[in-house]
C-alpha positions in Angstrom: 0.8 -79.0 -55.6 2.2 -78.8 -58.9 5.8 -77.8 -59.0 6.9 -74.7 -61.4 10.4 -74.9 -63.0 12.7 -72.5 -61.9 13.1 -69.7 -65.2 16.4 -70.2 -66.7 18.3 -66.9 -67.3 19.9 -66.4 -70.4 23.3 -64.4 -70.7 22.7 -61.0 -72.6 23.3 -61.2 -76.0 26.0 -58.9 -77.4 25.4 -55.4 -77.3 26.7 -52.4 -80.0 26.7 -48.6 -80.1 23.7 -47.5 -82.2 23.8 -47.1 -85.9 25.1 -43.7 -87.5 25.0 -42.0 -90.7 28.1 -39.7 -91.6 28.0 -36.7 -93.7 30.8 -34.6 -94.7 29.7 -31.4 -95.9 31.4 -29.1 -98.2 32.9 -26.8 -95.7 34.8 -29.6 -94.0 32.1 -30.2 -91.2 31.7 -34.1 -90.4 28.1 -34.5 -89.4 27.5 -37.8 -87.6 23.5 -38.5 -86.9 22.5 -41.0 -84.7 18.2 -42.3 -84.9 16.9 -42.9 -81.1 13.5 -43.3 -81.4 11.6 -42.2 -78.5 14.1 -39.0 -77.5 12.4 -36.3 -78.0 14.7 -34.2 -76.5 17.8 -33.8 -79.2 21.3 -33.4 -78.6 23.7 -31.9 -80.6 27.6 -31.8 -80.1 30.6 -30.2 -81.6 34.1 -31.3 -81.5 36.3 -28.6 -82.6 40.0 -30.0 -82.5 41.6 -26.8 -81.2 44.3 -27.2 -79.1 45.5 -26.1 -76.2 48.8 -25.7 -77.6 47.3 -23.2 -79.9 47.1 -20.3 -77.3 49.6 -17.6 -76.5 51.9 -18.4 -73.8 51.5 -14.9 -72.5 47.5 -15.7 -73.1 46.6 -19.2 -72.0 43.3 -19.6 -70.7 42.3 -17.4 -73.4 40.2 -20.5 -75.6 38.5 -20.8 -72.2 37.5 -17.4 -72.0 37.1 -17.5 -75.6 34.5 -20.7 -75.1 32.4 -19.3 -72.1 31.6 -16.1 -74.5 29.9 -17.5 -77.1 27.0 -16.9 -76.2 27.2 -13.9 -74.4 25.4 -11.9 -77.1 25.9 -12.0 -80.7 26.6 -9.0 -83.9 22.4 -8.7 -83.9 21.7 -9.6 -80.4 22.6 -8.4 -77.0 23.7 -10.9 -74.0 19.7 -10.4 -72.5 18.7 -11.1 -75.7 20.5 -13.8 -76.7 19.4 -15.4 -73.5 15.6 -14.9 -73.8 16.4 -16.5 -77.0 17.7 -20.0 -75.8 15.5 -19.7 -73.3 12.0 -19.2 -75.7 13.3 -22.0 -78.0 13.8 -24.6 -75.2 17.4 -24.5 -75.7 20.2 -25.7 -73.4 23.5 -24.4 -74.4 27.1 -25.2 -73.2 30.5 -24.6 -74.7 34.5 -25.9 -72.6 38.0 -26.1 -73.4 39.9 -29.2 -72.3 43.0 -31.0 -73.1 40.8 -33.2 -76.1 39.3 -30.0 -77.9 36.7 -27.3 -77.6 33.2 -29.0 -77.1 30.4 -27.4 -77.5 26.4 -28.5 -76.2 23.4 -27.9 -77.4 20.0 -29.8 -76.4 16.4 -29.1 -77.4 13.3 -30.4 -77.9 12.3 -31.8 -81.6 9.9 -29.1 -82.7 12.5 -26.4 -82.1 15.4 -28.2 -83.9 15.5 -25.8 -86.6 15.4 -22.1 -85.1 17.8 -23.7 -82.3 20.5 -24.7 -85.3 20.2 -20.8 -86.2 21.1 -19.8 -83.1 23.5 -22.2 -82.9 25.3 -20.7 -86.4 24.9 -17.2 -84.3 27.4 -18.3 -81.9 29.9 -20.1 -83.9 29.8 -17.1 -87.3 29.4 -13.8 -85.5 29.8 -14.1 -81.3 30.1 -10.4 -80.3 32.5 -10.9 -77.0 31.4 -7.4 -75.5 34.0 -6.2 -73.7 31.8 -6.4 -70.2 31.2 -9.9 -70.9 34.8 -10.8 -71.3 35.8 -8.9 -68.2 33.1 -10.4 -66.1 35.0 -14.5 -67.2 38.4 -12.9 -66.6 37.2 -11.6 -63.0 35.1 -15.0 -62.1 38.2 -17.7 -63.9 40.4 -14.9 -61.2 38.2 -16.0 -58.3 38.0 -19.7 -59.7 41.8 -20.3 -59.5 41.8 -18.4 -55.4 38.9 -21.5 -55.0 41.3 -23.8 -56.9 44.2 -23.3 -54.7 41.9 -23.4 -51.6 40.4 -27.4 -52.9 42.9 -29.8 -51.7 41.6 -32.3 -54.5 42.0 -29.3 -56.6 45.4 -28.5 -55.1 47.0 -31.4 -55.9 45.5 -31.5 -59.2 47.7 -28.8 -60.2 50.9 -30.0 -58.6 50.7 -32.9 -60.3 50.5 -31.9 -63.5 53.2 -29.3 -62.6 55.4 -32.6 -61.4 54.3 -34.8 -64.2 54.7 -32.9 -67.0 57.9 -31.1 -68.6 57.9 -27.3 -67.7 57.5 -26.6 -71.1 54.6 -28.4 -71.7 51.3 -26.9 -72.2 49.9 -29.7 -70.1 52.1 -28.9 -67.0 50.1 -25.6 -66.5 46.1 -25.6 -65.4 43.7 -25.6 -69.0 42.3 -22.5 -68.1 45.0 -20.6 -67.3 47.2 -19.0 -64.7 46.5 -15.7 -62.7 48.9 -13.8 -64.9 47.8 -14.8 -67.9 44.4 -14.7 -67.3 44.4 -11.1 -66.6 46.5 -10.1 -69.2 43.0 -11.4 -72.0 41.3 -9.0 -73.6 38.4 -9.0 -76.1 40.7 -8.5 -79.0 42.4 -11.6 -77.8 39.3 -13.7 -77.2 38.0 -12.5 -80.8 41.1 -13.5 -82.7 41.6 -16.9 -81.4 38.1 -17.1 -82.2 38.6 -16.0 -85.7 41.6 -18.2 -86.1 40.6 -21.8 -84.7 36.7 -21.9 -84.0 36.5 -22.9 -88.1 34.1 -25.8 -89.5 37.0 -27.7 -91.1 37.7 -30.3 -88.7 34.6 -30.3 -87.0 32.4 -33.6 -86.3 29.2 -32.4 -85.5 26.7 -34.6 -83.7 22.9 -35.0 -83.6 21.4 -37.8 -81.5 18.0 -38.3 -80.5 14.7 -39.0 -82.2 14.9 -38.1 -86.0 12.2 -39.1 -87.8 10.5 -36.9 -90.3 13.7 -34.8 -90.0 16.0 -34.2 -92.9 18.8 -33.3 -90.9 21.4 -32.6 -93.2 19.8 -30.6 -95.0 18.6 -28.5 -91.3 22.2 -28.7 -90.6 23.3 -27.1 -94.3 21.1 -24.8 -94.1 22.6 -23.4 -91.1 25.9 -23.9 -91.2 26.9 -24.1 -95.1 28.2 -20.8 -95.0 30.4 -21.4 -92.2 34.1 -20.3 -92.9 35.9 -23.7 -93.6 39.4 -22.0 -92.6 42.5 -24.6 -92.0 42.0 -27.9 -90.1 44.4 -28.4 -86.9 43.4 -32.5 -86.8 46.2 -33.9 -87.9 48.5 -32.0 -86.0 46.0 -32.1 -83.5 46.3 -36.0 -82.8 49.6 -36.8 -83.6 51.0 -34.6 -80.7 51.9 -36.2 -77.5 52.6 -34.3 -74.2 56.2 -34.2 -73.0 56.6 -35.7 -69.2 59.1 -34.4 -66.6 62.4 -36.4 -66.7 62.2 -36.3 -63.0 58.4 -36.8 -62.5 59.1 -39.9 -60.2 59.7 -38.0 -57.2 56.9 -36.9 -54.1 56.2 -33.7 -53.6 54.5 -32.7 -50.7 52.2 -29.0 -50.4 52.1 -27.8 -46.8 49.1 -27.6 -45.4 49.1 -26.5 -41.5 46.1 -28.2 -39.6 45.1 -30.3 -42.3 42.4 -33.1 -40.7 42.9 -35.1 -44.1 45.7 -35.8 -46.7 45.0 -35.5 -50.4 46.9 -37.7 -52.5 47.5 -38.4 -55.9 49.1 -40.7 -57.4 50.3 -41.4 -60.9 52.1 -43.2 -63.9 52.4 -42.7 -67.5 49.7 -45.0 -69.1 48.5 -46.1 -73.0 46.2 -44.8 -75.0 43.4 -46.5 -76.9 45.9 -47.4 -79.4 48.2 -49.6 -77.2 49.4 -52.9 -78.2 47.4 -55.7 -77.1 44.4 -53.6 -77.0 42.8 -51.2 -74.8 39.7 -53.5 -73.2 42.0 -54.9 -70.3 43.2 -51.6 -69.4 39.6 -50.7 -68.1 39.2 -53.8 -66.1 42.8 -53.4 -64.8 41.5 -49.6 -63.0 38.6 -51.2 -61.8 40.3 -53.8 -60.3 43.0 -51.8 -58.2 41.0 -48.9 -57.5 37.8 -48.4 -59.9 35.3 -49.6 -57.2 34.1 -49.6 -53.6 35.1 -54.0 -53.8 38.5 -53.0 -55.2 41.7 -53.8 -53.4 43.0 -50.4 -52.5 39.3 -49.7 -51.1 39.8 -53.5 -49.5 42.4 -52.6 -47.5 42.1 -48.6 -47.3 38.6 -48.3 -46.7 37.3 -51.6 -45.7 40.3 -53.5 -43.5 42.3 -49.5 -41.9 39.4 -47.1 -41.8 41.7 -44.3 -43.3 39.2 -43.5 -45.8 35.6 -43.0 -47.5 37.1 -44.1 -51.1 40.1 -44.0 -53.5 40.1 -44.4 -56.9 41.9 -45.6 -59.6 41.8 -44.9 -63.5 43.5 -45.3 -67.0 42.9 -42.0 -68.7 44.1 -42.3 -72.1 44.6 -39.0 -74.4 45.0 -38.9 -78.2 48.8 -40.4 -77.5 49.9 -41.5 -74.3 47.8 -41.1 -70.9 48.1 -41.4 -67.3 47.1 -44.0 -64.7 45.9 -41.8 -61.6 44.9 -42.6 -58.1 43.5 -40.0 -55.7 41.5 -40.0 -52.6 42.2 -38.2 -49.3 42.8 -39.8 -46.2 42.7 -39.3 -42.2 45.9 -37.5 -41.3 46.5 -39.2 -38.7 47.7 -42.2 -41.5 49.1 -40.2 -43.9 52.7 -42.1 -44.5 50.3 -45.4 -43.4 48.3 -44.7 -46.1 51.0 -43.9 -48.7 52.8 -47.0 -48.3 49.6 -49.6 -48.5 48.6 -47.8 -51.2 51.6 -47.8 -53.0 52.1 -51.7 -52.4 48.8 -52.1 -53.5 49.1 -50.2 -56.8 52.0 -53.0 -57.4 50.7 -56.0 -56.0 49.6 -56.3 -59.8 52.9 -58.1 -60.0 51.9 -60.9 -58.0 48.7 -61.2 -60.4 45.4 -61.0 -60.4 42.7 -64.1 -59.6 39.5 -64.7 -62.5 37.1 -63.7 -59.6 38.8 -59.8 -59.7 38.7 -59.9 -63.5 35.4 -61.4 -63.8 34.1 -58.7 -61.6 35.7 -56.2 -63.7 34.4 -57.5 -67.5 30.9 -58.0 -66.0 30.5 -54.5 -64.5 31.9 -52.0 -67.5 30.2 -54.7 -70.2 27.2 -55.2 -68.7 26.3 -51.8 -67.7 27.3 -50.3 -70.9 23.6 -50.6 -72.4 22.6 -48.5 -69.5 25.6 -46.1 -69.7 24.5 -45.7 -73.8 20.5 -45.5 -73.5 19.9 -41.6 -73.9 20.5 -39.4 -76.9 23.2 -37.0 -74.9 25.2 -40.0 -73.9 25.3 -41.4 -77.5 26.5 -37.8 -78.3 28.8 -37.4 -75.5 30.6 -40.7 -76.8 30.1 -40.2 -80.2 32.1 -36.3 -80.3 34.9 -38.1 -77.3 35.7 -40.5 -79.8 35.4 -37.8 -82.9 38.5 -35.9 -80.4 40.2 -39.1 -80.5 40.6 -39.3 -83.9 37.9 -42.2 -83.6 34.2 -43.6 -84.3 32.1 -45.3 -82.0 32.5 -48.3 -84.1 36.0 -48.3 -81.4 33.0 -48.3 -79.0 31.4 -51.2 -80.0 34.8 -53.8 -81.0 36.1 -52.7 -77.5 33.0 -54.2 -75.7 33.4 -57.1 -77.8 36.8 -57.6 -77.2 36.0 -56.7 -73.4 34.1 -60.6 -73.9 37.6 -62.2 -74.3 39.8 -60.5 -71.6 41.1 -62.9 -68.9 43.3 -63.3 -66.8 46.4 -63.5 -68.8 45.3 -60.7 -70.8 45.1 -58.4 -67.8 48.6 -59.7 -66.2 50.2 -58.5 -69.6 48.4 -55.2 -69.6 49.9 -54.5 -66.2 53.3 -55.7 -67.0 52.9 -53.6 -69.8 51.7 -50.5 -68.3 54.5 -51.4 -65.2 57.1 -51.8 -67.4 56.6 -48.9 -69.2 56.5 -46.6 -66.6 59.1 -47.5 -64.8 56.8 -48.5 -61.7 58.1 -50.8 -59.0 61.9 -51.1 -60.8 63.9 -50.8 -57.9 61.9 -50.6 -55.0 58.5 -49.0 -53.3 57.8 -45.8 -55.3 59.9 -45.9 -57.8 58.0 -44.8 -61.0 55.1 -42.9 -59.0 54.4 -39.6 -59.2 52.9 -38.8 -55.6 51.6 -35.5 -54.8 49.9 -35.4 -51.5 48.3 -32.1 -49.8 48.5 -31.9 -46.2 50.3 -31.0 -43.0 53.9 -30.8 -43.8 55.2 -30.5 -40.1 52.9 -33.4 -39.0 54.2 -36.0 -41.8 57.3 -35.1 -43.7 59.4 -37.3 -41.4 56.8 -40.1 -41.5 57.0 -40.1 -45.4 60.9 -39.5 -45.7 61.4 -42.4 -43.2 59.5 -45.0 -46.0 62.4 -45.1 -48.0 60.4 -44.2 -51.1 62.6 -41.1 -52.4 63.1 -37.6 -51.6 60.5 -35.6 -50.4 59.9 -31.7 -51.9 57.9 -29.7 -49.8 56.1 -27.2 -51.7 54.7 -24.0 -49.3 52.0 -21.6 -51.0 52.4 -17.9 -50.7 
């Protein structure tokens, strides 16, 4: 029998975010095109930097509103008709407000590119907002924030930005508004924010997917040309950062009767992409305390106490500033249990990390990123987050490169980094942490207060 050699396997070569061509048109709108041969099916994006900052106190929630109207009928089509519209053209069409900007989604097939741009310059140039349409968001974001408040994940989402955040600041108080304000929005409203901050200047635009034969900036001019340039928020935009609580390093605790599980959340103020010593071991540094099922709060949590399915961990950065959260829910029965090894856990990054844990970590987001990038609404999705961010996906690309030469050390300076500027682990278990759990008050308030971690709040809803 003749003996075969065993196949070597190569390492993968280095991979980079597809090529794109930028146009900025005369209007102010930045169109970025990316050529993916073989999708048929194109997606376009739009990344209007409007901020949240931007809405009325007495109105917030309003861009939401504002953003889930669009296409609720337009000055020469009704709602129906707008519908059968998107819906003869092969169009897919989706518009949100979020702390990074307005984004708007639109996805169809190649041989309809053209009438489904038109449409498209319908909803950003002359949206109707009919009164019955704008009522019907207000009742449904009504019932949304009764479901909110009834989600504990949900629930502690909103006490934590409530806790984390300076009362004053926009970010404290949910994206799509508050009961109150919510109800207050009428069409005039929606239609004058509309008028004000839905403009082109400012705008990266995004078309991915296969574009051969297609001239698309002239598709895209002939569409949109006309649309009103108006002023451009960006730099205003990026440059602000959110104010945190001076007293965010406190647990607050929402009551809960019966609960069977406790939400928690837990949270520090982390970088953003701009962060000295670079952003690639930040990544690594959530997947290795919490961003996977082998991580060690899933280790001990999951794997070694059985006190839950899974609870993760992640560096979130915004345009300045971020947050490192952690959230999960837990048996309730291990509630203060829970808190503590988690808490210890979160600051065992102290002691260091060993090249296995950041090996793991490098291999997993480097090597999975050609899979993560391999379809024309991912390249977009990237391509208009980045656009948000004040960024290009060439960031995309010289991260994953740099991702190569993270190590150990690199990591054990992020963390002392991130530690040190957040005040986390200074003087003693908790300290730093914003913890927010959602649970039975009467069952585990004097389990938590007798940690020694800091005073408890205990928050009751109405």
């Amino acid at each position: 029998m003749t003996a075969v050699a065993r196949p070597v396997v190569a390492p993968p070569e280095p991979w980079a975010f597809p090529p794109s061509t930028t146009h900025d048109l005369p209007n102010g709108l930045r169109l970025v095109t990316y050529d993916v041969p073989g999708q048929y099916v194109l997606s376009v994006r739009l990344g209007l930097p409007v901020s949240l900052r931007d809405e009325p106190r007495e109105r917030e929630g309003v861009a939401s509103i504002m953003a889930r109207t669009l296409d609720e009928g337009t000055e020469r089509h009704t709602a129906e008709e707008f519908a059968r519209l998107l819906e003869r053209k092969g169009v897919s069409f989706g518009a949100g407000m979020a702390d990074a900007g307005l984004s708007i989604d639109l996805d169809v097939v190649k041989g309809n590119v053209e009438p489904a741009l038109d449409l498209l310059r319908q909803i950003l140039t002359e949206p109707a907002f009919p009164q019955p349409e704008v009522a019907r968001q207000v009742r449904t974001r009504i019932a949304e924030i009764e479901q909110e408040r009834s989600v504990a994940s949900h629930r502690a989402g909103l006490e934590f930005v409530r806790t984390f955040y300076a009362p004053g600041d926009r970010s404290s108080r949910p994206t799509a508004g508050t009961r109150e304000t919510v109800s207050a929005i009428s069409r005039d409203d929606v239609a004058a924010f509309h008028a004000r901050h839905v403009v082109a200047a400012g705008t990266t635009m995004v078309v991915a997917g296969d574009l051969e034969g297609l001239d698309v900036r002239a598709l895209v001019e002939g569409a949109l040309g006309e649309w009103a340039s108006g002023p451009s928020h960006r730099d205003r935009f990026l440059t602000h950062a959110a104010a945190l609580a001076p007293d965010r390093g406190r647990i607050v605790l929402v009551s809960r009767p019966g609960s069977v599980q406790t939400e928690l959340v837990v949270g520090a103020p982390g970088p953003d992409r701009s962060v000295e010593g670079g952003w690639a071991p930040y990544p690594v540094l959530g997947f290795v305390l919490g961003g996977s099922p082998n991580a060690r709060v899933d280790a001990v949590l999951r794997e070694e106490k059985g006190y839950t399915y899974g609870i993760r961990s992640s560096f979130r950065p915004r345009r300045r500033g971020g947050v490192f959260l952690t959230s999960g829910s837990v048996r309730a029965d291990s509630t203060a249990e829970s808190l503590r090894l988690l808490l210890e856990i979160l600051e065992s990054g102290r002691e260091g990390f060993s090249d296995k844990e950041i090996r793991s970590g490098v291999d997993f987001i480097s090597k999975t990123a050609p899979g993560r990038y391999a379809t024309a609404d991912t390249i977009a999705d990237e391509a208009v987050g980045m656009a948000l961010d004040g960024r290009t996906t060439d960031f995309t690309t010289t991260n994953l490169r740099d991702l190569a030469t993270v190590d150990r050390a690199r990591v054990e300076a992020a963390y002392a980094r991130f530690a040190d500027g957040a005040g986390v682990g200074a003087s003693g278990p908790g300290s730093g942490w914003t913890v927010v759990m959602v649970g039975d008050a009467a069952a585990h308030l004097a389990a938590v207060e007798a940690l020694g971690i800091g005073d408890v709040t205990v928050v009751t809803d109405a």
